[in-house]
N, C-alpha and C positions, 0 to 999 in steps of 0.2 A: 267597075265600082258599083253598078248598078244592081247587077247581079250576086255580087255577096251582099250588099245592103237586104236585098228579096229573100238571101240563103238564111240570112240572118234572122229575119224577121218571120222567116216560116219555121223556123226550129225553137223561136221563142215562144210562138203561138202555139206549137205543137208541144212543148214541154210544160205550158200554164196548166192543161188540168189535172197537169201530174205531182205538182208543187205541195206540198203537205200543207195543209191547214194550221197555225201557229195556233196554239192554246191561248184563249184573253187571259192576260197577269189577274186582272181587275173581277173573273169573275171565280168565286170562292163557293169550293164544293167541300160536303160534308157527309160523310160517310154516318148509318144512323141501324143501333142494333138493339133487340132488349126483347121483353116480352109483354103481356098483355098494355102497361101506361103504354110503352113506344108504340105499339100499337096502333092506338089511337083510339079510345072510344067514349070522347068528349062529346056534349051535343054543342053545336057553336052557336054561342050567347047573338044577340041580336048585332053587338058592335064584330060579330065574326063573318059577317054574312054580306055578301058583293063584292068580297075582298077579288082583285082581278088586275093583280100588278106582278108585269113579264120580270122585272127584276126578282122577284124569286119561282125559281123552275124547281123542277123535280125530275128525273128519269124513272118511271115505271120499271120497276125490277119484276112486274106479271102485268100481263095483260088486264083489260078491266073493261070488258066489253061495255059494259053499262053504262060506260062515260064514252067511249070512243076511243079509247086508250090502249096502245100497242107496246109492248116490252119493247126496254130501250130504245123510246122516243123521251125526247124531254115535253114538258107542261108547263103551264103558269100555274103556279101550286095552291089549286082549288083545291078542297078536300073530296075524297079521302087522297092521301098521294103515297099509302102502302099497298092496301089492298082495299078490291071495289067496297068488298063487306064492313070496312074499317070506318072514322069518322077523323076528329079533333082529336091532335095531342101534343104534349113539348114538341117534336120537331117543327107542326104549324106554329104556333107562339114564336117558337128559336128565329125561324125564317124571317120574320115579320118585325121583328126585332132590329133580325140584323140590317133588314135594308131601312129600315127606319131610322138609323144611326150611321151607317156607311154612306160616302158619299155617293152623287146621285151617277155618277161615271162605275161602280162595283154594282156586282149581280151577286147572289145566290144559289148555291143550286144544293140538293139534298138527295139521298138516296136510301129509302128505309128497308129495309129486313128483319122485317121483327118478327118473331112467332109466340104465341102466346104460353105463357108457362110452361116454355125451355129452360132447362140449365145452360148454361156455359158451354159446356160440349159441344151445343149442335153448332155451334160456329169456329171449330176446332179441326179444320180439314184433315186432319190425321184418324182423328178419333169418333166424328159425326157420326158416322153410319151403324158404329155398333150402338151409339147410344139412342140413334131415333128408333132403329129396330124393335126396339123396347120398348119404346113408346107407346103410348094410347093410339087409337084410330085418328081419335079427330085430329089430335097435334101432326100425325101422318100425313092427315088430308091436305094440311096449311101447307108443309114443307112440300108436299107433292107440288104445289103450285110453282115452288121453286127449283122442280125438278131434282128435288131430295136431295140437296144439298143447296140450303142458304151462303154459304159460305160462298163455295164459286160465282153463286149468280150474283154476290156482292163484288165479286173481282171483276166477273164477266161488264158489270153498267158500270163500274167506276172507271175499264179502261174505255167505253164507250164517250162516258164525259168528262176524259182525262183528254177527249182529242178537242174540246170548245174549254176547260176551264182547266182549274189547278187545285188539288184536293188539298185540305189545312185541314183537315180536323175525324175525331172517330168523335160520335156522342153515345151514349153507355148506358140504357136504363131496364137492368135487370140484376137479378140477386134473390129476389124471392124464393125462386126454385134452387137456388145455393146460399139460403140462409145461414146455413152453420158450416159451412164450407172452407176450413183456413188456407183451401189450396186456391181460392178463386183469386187472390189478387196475380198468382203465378200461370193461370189459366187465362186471364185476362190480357196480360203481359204478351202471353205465344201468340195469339192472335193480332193484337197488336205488330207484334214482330212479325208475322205473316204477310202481313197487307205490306208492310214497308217493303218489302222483299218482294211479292209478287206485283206490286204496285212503284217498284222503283221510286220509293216517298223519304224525301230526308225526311227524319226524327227529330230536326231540330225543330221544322218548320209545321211536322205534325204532331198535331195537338187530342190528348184524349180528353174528351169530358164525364166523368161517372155522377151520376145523380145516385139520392137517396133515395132510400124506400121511403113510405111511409112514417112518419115519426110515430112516436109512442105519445104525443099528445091527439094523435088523429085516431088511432086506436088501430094503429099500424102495427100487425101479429109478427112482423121482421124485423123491427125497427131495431132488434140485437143487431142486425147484418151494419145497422147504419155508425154502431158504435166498436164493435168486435172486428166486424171483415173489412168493411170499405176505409177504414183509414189508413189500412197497410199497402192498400194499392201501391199510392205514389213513392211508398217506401222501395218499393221494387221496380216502379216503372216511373222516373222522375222525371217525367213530359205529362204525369196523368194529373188532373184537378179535381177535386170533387164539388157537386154541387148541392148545395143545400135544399132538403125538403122542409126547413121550417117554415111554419105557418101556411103550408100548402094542403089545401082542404082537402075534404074524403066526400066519397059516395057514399059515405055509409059504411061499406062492408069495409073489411081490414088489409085490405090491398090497394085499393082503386084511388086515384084523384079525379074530382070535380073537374067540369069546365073549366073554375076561377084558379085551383091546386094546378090545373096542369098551364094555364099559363101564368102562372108566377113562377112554375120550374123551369117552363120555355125561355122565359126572361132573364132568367138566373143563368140557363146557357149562353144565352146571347151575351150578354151581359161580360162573364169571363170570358166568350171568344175574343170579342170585341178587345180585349184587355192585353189579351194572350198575343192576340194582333198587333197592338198598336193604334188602337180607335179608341180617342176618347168618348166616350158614351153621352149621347146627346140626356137630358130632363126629360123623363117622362113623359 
């Protein structure tokens, strides 16, 4: 008896570190794509600054040596948390949001891919490569980062922190470079249906967020995209939401939002997830 109790208990110890890791229910990951806003090149206002709370993470989709930062490690999502060159944008806000209204037992976590005035395409694994080819130098240089293809090294960190949490959401903030594009919301779509496929993601439970451009009260030169393109999205892909850019301020030029513009879009994400989810939204 004594001896199988020992047989026993040395096959259980010998079989723990081989046990897979169970993904936490509770912590909520957000896949994040677009160009120059997603980005991120907010300066962060005074109330932005010492923020240092583990409930929201991020995975490094590139290294960032200038922080200490290793591809595919996760972070407490200090800015920048796309790339080192980067700053403040919607998905800082989005995050900050969300744990500000989830309770205190849920996490966060986010994964951005943005590259700055891309069409649609470069995140189109089929079609990527003839279109970056084309492309200017410097947009080459960003994707080079990602090993010339955005796309995979979004599949590549989402299966990384698909083994600690559970993906719910794609967030969306580009158009600019497919302003007049009536194929984008079916562009939109294939990618979408990508990820679910290489990401093994029910579509019930994944959620897209598309934001607007710039309004035409901000002196946003796209703001057609926000009345013409982005409403047919959800006509084609009925999981997808749109977010509003009203009243979301500008830098100035005819592209860009403010600090204060991009976190009232961040919040405007938050805000639908939270809804999409099932969390009633705390008071401001």
């Amino acid at each position: 008896m004594k001896f199988r109790f020992f047989t026993m208990l040395a096959i259980l110890l010998i079989a723990m570190p081989f046990q897979a890791k169970r993904p936490d229910s509770k912590f909520f990951i957000y896949l994040c794509i677009g160009q120059s806003n997603m980005e991120a090149g907010a300066r962060p206002a005074e109330q932005d600054k010492n923020f240092n709370d583990p409930r929201f993470q991020f995975v490094a989709a590139v290294d960032m040596p200038r922080y200490e930062r290793e591809m595919g490690n996760w972070y407490t999502a200090v800015p920048p948390i796309c790339r080192q060159e980067n700053n403040m944008g919607p998905v800082d806000f989005f995050g900050r949001k969300m744990i500000e209204n989830l309770p205190e037992k849920y996490k966060v976590g986010v994964i951005n891919v943005s590259v700055a005035g891309a069409k649609i395409e470069l995140w189109d694994k089929d079609s990527y490569k003839e279109y970056i080819d084309n492309e200017r130098d410097w947009m080459k240089n960003i994707v080079n980062q990602y090993d010339g293809n955005p796309y995979q090294r979004l599949v590549d960190m989402a299966k990384i922190a698909q083994q600690d949490g559970v993906i719910k959401g794609l967030l969306i903030h580009q158009g600019e470079s497919n302003a007049d594009d009536p194929e984008w919301p079916n562009k939109v779509k294939k990618i979408y249906n990508d990820l679910v496929q290489d990401l093994n993601l029910d579509p019930d439970e994944f959620y897209l967020l598309a934001g607007e451009l710039k309004s035409a009260e901000q002196g946003g030169a796209c703001a057609s995209f926000n009345d013409k393109i982005l409403p047919n999205l959800p006509k084609v892909l009925p999981n997808a939401h749109i977010i509003s850019s009203k009243d979301c301020e500008s830098t100035g030029d005819a592209f860009h939002f403010n600090t204060e513009g991009m976190r009232l879009l961040g919040y405007r994400y938050a805000e639908k997830m939270l809804e999409l989810q099932g969390f009633s939204k705390k008071s401001k």
